[in-house]
C-alpha positions in Angstrom: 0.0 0.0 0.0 1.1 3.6 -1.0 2.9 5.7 2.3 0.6 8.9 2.2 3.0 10.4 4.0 5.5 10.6 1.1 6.4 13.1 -0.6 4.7 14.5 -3.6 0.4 15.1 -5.0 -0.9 11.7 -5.1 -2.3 11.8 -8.7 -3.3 8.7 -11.2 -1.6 8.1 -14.5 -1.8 5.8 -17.8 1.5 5.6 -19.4 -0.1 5.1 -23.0 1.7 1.9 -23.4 -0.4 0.1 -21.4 -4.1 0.0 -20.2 -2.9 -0.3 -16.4 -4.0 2.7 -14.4 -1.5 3.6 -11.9 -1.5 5.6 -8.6 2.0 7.8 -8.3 2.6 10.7 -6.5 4.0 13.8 -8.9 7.3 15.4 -7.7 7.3 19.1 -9.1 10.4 21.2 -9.5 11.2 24.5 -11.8 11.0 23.0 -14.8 9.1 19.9 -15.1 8.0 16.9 -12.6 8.5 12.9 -11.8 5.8 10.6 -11.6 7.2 7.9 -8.7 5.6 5.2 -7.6 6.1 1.1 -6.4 7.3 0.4 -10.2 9.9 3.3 -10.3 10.1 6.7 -11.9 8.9 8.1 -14.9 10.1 11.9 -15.4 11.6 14.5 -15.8 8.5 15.7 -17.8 8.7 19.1 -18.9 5.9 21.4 -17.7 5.4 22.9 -21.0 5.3 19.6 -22.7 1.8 19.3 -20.9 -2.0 20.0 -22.8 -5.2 20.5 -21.2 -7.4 17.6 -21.4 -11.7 17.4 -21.1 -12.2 16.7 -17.5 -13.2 13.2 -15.7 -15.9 14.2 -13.4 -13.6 16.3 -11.0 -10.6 15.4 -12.0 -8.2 17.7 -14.0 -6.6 15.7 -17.0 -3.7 16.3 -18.6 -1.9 14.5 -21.8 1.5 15.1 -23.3 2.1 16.7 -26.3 4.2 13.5 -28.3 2.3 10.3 -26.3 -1.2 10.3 -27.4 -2.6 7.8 -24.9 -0.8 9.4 -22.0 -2.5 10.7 -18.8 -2.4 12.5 -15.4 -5.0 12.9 -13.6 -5.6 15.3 -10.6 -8.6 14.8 -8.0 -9.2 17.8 -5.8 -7.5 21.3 -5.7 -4.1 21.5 -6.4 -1.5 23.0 -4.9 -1.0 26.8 -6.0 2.8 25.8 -6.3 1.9 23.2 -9.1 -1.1 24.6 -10.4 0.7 27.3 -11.4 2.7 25.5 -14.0 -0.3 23.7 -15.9 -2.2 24.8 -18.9 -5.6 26.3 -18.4 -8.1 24.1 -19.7 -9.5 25.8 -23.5 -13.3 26.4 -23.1 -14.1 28.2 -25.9 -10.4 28.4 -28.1 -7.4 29.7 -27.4 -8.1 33.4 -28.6 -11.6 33.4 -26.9 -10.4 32.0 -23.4 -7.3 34.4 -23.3 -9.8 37.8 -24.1 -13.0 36.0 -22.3 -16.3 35.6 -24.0 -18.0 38.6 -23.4 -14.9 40.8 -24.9 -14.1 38.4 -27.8 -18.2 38.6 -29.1 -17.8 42.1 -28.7 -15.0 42.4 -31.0 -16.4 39.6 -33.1 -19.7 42.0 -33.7 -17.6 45.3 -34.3 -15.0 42.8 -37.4 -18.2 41.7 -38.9 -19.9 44.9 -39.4 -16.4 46.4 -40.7 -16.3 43.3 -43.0 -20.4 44.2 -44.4 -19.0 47.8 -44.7 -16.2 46.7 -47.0 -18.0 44.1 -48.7 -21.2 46.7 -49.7 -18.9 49.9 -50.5 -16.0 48.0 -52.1 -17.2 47.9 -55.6 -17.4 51.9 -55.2 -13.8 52.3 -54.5 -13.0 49.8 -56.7 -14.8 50.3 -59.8 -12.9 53.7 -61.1 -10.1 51.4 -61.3 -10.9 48.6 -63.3 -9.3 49.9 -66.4 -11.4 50.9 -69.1 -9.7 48.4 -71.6 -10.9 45.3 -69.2 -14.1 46.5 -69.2 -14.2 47.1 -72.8 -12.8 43.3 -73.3 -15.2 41.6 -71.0 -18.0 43.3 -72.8 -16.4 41.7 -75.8 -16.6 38.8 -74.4 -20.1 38.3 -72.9 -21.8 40.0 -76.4 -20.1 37.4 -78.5 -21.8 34.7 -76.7 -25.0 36.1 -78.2 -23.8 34.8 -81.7 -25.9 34.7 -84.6 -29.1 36.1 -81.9 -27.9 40.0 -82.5 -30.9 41.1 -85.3 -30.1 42.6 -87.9 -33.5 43.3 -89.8 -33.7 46.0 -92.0 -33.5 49.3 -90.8 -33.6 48.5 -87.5 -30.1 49.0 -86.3 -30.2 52.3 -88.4 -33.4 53.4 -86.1 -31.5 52.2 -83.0 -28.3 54.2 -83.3 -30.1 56.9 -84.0 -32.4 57.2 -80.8 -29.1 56.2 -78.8 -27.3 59.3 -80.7 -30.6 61.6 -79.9 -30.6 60.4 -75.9 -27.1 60.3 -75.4 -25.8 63.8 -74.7 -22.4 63.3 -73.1 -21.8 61.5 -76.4 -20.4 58.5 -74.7 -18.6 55.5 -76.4 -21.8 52.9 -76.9 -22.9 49.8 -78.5 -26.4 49.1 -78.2 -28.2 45.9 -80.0 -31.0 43.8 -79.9 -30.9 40.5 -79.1 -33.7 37.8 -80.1 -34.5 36.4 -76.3 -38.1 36.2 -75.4 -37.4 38.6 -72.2 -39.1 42.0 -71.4 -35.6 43.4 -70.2 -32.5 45.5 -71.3 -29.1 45.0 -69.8 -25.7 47.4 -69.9 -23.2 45.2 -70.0 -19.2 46.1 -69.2 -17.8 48.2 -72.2 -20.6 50.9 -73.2 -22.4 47.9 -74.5 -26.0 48.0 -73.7 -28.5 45.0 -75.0 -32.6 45.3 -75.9 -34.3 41.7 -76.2 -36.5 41.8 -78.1 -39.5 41.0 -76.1 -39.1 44.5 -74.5 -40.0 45.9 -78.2 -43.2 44.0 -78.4 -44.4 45.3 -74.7 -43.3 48.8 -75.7 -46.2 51.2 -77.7 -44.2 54.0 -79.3 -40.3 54.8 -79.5 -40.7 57.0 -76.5 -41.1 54.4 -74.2 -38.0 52.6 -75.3 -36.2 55.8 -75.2 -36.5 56.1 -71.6 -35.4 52.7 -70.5 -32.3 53.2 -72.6 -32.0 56.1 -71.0 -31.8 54.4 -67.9 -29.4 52.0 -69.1 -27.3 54.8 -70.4 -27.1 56.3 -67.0 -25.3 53.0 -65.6 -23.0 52.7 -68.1 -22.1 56.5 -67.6 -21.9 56.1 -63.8 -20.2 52.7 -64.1 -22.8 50.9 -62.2 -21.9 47.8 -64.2 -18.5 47.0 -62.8 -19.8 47.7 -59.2 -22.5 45.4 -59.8 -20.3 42.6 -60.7 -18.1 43.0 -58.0 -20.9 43.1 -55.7 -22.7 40.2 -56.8 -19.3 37.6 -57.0 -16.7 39.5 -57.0 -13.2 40.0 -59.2 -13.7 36.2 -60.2 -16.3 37.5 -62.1 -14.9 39.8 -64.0 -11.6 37.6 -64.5 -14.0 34.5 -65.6 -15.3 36.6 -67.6 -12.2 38.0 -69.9 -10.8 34.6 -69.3 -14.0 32.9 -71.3 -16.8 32.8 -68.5 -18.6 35.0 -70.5 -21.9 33.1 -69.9 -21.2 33.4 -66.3 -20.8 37.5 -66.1 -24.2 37.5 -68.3 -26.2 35.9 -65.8 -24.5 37.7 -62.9 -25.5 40.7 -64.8 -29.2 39.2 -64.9 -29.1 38.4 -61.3 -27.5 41.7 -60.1 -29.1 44.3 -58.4 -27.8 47.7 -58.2 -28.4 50.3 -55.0 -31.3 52.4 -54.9 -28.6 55.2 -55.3 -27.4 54.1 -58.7 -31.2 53.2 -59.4 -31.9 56.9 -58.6 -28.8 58.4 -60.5 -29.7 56.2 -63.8 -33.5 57.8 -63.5 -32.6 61.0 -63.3 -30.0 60.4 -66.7 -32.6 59.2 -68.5 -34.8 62.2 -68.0 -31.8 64.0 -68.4 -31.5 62.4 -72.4 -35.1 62.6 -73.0 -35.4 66.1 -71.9 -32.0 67.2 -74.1 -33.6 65.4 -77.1 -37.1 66.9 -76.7 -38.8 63.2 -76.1 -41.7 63.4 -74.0 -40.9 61.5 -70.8 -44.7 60.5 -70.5 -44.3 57.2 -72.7 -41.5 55.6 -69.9 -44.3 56.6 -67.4 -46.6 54.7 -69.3 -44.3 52.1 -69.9 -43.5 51.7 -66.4 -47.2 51.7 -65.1 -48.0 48.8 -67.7 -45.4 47.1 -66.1 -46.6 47.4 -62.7 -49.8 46.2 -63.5 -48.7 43.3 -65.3 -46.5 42.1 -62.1 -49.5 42.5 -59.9 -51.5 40.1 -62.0 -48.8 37.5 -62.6 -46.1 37.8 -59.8 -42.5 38.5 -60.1 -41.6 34.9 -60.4 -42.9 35.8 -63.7 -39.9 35.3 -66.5 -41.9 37.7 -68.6 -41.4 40.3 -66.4 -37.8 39.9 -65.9 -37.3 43.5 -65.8 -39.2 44.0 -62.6 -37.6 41.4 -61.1 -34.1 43.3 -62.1 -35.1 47.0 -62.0 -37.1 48.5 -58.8 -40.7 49.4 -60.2 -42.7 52.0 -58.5 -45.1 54.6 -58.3 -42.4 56.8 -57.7 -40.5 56.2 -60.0 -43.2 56.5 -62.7 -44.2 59.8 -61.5 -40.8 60.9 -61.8 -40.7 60.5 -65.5 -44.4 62.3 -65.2 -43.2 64.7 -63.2 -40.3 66.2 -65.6 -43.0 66.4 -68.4 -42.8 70.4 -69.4 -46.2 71.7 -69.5 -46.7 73.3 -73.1 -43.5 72.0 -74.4 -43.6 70.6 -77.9 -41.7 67.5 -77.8 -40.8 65.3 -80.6 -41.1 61.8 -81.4 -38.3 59.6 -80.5 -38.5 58.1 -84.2 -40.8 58.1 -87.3 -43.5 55.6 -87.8 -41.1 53.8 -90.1 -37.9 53.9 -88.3 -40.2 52.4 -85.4 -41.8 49.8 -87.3 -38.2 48.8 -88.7 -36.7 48.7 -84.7 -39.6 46.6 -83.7 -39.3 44.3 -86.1 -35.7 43.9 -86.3 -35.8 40.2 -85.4 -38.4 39.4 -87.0 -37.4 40.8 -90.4 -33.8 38.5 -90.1 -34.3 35.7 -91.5 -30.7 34.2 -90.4 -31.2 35.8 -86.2 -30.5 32.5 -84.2 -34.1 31.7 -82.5 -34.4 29.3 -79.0 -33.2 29.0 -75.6 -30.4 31.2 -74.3 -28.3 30.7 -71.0 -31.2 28.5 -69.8 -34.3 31.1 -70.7 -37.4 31.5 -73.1 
């Protein structure tokens, strides 16, 4: 039987070579300790060579660092002298127990709302410094996936460069086409390039209601909206997939981007801006826009006609402020003759070689 009067904590112990539990008593020094019992001594054992282990009921548990099945054990309180030189057991991790819980969730909150900061404003700062030739290239890129679906009917593309020309007063660098996908939407892509689909024309009545949503998609390309919307929504991979052949995957970004009510706001006030400089009445968009509304409250935005609801906030408001920059008494002109419209809205139809079905997974 083990002399409690010797010298040393009584603690237990597994050696991890063998499954016999053992009843020593630890003799600490400066550095380390020795395990001594009836069978001999095991030690020195460095302190620092020492991990925190779960506990056994009351016990404190210790391993070593190299022996995987090794193990002290300590029932009751230790000696201040000893407990000194043990690891604290982790209750949390290493970061959390050293700061405490209540500090580190503090700090935790304050980096995550300095990380959404940076995530949402990012593409601001960023954006003026994509360079202009990137853009142009990925641009490129995603309208040459459209192939043989750009129309080219006749006289259409003549009708459409000249309402861009007409509501396009900073004379910007553009490329706008129409695209044979059964989608009521229009897109400005990286580049100055800005795509109709066709199923846009059909909903629209006159010339003056397209005017004014190219209007608006002028005023993104103008304010750069586009490169901060694909950063936003995925980030520089997009933009490198993109120029790298991804173009697909940029497109449907694009699609599935949605810009801040900011760049929404800037973009309506451009395209009032173009229709005002070109004397087009800004009452068609209005009308346009109301249609629109109606239609989504009849068939839902899950609706893929409606695909430019479900990408471009529609409102009341923002109807009424196309209504609201009509000039009283002002004689405005028509965005385009009868026959320049007629040739614009049948663009697609009227080319006989336009690439007709799915694209990138819609109509």
């Amino acid at each position: 039987m083990e002399d409690a009067s010797a010298p040393g904590l009584p603690v237990w112990h597994y050696d991890g070579r063998t499954a016999r539990k053992r009843t020593p008593r630890l003799i600490a020094s400066a550095d380390g300790f020795t395990l001594v019992d009836e069978l001999g001594e095991d030690g020195p054992i460095a302190w620092a060579s020492l991990i925190a282990r779960e506990a056994s009921g009351a016990d404190a548990v210790y391993g070593l660092k190299d022996r995987p099945g090794w193990r002290l054990g300590i029932t009751g309180a230790i000696p201040p002298d000893i407990l000194a030189h043990l690891p604290r057991a982790e209750r949390y991790g290493r970061m959390v127990d050293r700061f405490g819980l209540g500090r580190s969730t503090t700090v935790f909150l304050v980096l995550a709302a300095i990380t959404v900061f940076v995530v949402l404003s990012a593409p601001r700062w960023i954006a003026p410094y994509v360079p202009s030739s990137w853009e142009r290239r990925l641009g490129d890129a995603i309208v040459g996936d459209f192939g043989g679906r750009l129309c080219n009917g006749a006289g259409g593309q003549a009708a459409l460069d000249k309402l861009t020309r007409r509501i396009n007063p900073k004379g910007l660098p553009l490329q706008v086409r129409v695209a044979n996908v059964d989608m009521v939407n229009a897109v400005a892509l990286p580049g100055g390039k800005i795509i109709i689909f066709q199923e846009l024309l059909q909903e629209a009545e006159s010339a003056d209601e397209v005017a004014g949503v190219l209007g608006h998609e002028i005023g993104h390309v103008q304010h750069r909206d586009v490169v901060q919307a694909l950063l936003r929504q995925a980030g520089l991979s997009v933009l490198l997939g993109g120029v790298s052949g991804d173009a697909g995957g940029a497109f449907n970004a694009l699609l599935a981007a949605t810009y801040s009510r900011e760049a929404e706001s800037n973009a309506d006030a451009a395209a009032v801006a173009g229709l005002a400089a070109a004397g087009i009445s800004p009452m068609g968009t209005a009308g346009f826009f109301q249609r629109l509304a109606k239609m989504e409250q009849k068939l839902g935005r899950a609706s893929m006609a409606l695909s430019y609801v479900a990408s471009h906030p529609l409102s009341h408001a923002r109807e009424k402020v196309f209504a609201g920059s009509a000039v009283k008494g002002r004689a405005y002109t028509p965005a385009l003759t009868r026959d320049e419209w007629d040739a614009l809205v049948n663009i697609c139809h009227n080319d006989k070689d336009v690439k007709r079905g799915p694209f990138f997974g819609f109509d």
